[in-house]
N, C-alpha and C positions, 0 to 999 in steps of 0.2 A: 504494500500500500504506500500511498505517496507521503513523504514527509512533511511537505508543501500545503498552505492550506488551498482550500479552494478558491480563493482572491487570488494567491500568487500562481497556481496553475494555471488558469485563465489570462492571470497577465502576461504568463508565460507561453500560451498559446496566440495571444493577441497580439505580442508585438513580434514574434517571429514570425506570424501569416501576414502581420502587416508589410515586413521585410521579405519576404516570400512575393507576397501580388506585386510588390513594385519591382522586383527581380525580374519578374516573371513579364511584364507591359514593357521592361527595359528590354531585355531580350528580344520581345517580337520588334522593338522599334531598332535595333539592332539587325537583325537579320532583315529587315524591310532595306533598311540604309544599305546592307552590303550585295542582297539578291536582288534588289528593284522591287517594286510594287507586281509587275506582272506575277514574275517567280513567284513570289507568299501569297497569292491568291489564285496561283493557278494550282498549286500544293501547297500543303499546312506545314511547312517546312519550320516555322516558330513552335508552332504545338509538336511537333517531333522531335526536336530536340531538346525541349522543356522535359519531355517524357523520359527521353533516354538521360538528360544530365541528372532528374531528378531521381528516376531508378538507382542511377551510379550512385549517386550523393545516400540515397536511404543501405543503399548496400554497404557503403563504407561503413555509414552512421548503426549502424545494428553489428555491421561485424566488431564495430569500437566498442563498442558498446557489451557486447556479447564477451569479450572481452577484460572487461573493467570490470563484471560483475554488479555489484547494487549501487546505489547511487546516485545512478544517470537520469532517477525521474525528471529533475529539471531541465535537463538537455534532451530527451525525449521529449520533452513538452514544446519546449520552445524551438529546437531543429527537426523534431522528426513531425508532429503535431503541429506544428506553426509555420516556421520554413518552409518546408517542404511540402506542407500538406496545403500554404498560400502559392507556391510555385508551382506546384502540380499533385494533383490526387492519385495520379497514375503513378506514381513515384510508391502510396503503401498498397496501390492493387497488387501492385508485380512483390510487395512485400508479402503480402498475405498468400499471395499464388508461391512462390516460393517456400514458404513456411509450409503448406496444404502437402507440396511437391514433397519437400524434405522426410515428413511424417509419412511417409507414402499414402498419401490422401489423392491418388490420379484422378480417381473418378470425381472427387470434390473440387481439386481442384480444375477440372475439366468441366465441371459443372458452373464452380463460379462464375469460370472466364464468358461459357459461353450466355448465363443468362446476366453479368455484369453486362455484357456488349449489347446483345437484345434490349432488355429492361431500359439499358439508357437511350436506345434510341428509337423505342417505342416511347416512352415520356418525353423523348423531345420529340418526337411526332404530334403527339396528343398535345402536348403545349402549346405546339404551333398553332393545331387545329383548333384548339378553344379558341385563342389571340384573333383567328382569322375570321372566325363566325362571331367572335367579339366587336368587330369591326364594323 
């Protein structure tokens, strides 16, 4: 259990997602500057490497971790929960699919991945659709 109370977890997830979104709008304004506008809007070329720096970065961050043994709640909070998780979400999917993987959980995590991808893009279908007939 956390040492931290519940004020300082929070604060601790809030200023590392706050530092995480702004990482993260730097980046795409980044790769826009260096691919042109065509290139990031002909492929999400920002959002793919968001995914894969953020995958790296959580892998690091859990191997350190894993590592160090107890302690880390705070730095779980604010780098793996905050950071990371304001920089990309895809960074604790490929977490938890690895974990699934590791405990040999194939079929779970086979199952995640495919109705994590479905699920999200049926809700942003159905989103859009309420939006549209909201209109």
């Amino acid at each position: 259990m956390s040492s931290l109370s519940p004020l300082a977890a929070t604060a601790n997830v809030a200023i590392g997602g706050a530092v995480g979104a702004v990482l993260r709008y730097q980046l795409g304004r980044l790769m826009t500057h260096w691919l042109g506008i065509k290139t990031v809007t002909t492929f999400p070329w920002a959002t793919l490497t968001a995914n894969v720096l953020g995958s790296l970065a959580m892998g690091l961050l859990a191997g350190w971790m894993a590592r160090q043994g107890s302690g880390g709640e705070q730095m779980r909070l604010l780098l793996g929960v905050g950071l990371l998780g304001g920089f990309t979400t895809f960074s604790s999917f490929s977490l938890e699919m690895m974990l699934l993987i590791e405990r040999g959980q194939i079929s779970y995590a086979m199952t995640y991945a495919f109705v994590s991808v479905l699920a999200g893009l049926v809700g942003l279908y159905i989103g859009l659709i309420v939006m549209r007939l909201a209109a």
